[in-house]
N, C-alpha and C positions, 0 to 999 in steps of 0.2 A: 681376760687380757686379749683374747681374739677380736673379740666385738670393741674392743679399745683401738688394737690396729688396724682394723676394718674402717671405722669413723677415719681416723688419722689418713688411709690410704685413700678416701672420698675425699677429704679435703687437699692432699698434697701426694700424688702416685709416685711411685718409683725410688722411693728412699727405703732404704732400711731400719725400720721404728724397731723390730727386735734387738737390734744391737746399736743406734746409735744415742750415744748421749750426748748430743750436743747441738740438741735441734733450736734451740734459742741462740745459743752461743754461734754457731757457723749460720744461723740467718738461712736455717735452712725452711723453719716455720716463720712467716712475715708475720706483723701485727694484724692483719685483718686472717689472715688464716688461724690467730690466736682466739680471735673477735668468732667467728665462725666456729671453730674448736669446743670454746666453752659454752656457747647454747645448743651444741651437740650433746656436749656430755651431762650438761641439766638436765635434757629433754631424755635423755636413755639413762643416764643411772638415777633417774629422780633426787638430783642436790642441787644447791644456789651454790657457787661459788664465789665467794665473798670477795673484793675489791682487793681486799690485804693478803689472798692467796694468788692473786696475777702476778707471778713472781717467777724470773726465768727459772730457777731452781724446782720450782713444780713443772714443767713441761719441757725441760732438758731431754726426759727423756719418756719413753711410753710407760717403760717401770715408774718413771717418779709420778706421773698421771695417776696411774693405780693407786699408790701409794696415800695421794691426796684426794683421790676420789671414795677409795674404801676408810681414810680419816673422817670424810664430811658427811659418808651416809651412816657411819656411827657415831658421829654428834648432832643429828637430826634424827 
């Protein structure tokens, strides 16, 4: 999870990724910081993620990232 905040804090500094959930919803992460985001996390936790997981509800929040990143490297 540290190296998940870390990514997060290189693409958008000064937010609170430990405790906020509502980083889709409050427009705190824009669509190209999403765009950016997810060939971050391809390229470091080694997964694709799939068109049909770009969904605010997986990047709300840091935990739900986790979440969906340790689902996609145990289905690959």
């Amino acid at each position: 999870m540290d190296r998940l905040i870390e990514i997060l804090e290189d693409i958008k500094p000064d937010v609170d990724y430990a405790n906020c959930e509502t980083l889709i919803d409050s427009h705190i992460l824009e669509s190209l910081d999403i765009i950016s985001l997810i060939a971050e996390l391809e390229d470091e936790y080694d997964i694709t993620i799939p068109a049909i997981e770009i969904i605010p509800d997986n990047f709300n929040s840091a935990e739900r990232m986790m979440k969906m990143i340790e689902r996609l490297q145990e289905e690959y």
